[in-house]
C-alpha positions as CSV (number, residue, x, y, z in Angstrom):
1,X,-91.4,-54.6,106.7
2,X,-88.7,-52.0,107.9
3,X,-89.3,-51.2,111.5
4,X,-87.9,-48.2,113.3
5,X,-86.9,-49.3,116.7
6,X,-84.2,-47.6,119.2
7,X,-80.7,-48.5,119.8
8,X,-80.6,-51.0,122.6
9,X,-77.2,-51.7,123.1
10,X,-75.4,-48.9,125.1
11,X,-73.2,-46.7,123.8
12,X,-69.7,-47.6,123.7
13,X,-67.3,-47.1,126.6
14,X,-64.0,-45.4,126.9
15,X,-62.6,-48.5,128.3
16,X,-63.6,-50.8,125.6
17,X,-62.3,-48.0,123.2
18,X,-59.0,-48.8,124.8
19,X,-59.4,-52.1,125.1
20,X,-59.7,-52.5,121.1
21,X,-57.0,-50.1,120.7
22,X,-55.0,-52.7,122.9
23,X,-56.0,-55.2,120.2
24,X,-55.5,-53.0,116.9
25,X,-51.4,-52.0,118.6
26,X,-50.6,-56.4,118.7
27,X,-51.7,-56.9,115.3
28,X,-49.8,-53.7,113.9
29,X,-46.8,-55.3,116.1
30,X,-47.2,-58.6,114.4
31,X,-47.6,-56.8,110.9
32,X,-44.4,-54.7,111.6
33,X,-42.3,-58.0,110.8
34,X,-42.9,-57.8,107.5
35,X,-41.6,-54.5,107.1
36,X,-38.1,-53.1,106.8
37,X,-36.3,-49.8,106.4
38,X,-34.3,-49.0,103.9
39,X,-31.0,-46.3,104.2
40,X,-33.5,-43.3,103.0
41,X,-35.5,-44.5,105.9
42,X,-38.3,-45.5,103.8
43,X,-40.1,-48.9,104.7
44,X,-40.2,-52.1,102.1
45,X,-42.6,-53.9,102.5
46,X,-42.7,-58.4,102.0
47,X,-45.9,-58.6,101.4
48,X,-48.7,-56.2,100.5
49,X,-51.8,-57.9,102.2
50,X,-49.5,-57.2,105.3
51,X,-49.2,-53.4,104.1
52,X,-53.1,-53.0,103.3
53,X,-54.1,-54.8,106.4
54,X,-51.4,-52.4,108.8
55,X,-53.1,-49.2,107.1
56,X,-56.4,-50.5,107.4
57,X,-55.7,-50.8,110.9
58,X,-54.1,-47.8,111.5
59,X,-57.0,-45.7,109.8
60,X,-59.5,-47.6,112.3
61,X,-56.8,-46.6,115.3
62,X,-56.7,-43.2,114.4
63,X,-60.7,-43.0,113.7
64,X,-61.1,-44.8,117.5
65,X,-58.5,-41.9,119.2
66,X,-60.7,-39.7,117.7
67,X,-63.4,-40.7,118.9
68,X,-62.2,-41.1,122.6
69,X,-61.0,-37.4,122.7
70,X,-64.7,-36.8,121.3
71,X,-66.1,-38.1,124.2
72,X,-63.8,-36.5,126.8
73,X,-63.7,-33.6,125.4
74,X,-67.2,-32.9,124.3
């Protein structure tokens, strides 16, 4: 039986925002080490979980910076 209740937790803060941006920015430095440029200046990566997971991230970054400038700006 499907019940329709309200959202209890509180909505999400600007600080925590930051906080897991914080978070997201360590693991993209960690990830960054198994990258390299080549002379074109494009990257090679050494392993492609490390790629996937460092674009996964950076989609959820961007998507979070979104929706900070949402909030103090609308």
């Amino acid at each position: 039986m499907p019940f329709n209740l309200p959202e209890l937790r509180k909505p999400t803060s600007v600080w925590e925002l930051k906080q897991i941006i914080e978070l997201i920015d360590e693991r993209m430095t960690e990830l960054r080490r198994h990258r390299g440029e080549n002379a074109t200046g494009d990257y090679m990566w050494d392993s492609d979980t490390a790629k996937a997971e460092y674009m996964k991230l950076h989609g959820q970054r961007v998507a979070i910076r979104k929706k900070i400038l949402d909030t103090k700006l609308g």
